[in-house]
N, C-alpha and C positions, 0 to 999 in steps of 0.2 A: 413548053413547060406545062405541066400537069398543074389544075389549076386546084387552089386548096382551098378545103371550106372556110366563109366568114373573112376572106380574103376579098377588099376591092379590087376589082379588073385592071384601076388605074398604079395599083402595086403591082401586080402579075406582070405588067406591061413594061415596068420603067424600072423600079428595083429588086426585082427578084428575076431580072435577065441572067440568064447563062453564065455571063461573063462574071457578074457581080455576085454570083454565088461562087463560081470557081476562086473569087478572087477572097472572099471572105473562108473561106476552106482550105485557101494559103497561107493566111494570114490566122487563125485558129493554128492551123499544126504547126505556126513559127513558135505562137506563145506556147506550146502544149510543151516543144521538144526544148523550153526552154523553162519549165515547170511552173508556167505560167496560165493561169485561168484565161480565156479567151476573154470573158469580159472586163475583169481586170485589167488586160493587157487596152483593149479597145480606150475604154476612159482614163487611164494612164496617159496614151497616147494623146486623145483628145485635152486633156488637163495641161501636158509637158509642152502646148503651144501658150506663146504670153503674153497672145493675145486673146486670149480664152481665161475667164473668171469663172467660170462653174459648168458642168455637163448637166445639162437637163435628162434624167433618167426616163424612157418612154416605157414602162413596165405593162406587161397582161396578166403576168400570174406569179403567185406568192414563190414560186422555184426563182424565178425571173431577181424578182426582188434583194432570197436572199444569196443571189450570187455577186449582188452589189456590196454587201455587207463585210 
């Protein structure tokens, strides 16, 4: 994997493996073909568990943000 600036090693290494990008790029074109914003879809998901009280939003940039919105 090509390694990307301002990225720690210890992300490169464990979350942003192969697998786990194909699997997030699955999971993107399930909500897209179902006219759903990938992010919306993500914390949707994570909300619709009920054992989960709120999604902590981990944001870097104001697009980021208001995709939350």
């Amino acid at each position: 994997m090509k390694a990307v600036p301002g990225l720690h090693k210890r992300l490169m290494e464990s979350e942003f493996r192969p697998e786990n990008i194909q699997a997030a790029e699955a999971i993107a074109a399930h909500a897209k073909k179902r006219g759903i914003d990938p992010t919306a879809f993500a914390v949707a998901w994570v909300l619709a568990n009920p054992l989960v009280t709120g999604a902590i939003a981990g944001l870097r940039t104001l697009a980021q943000w208001e995709s939350y919105l």
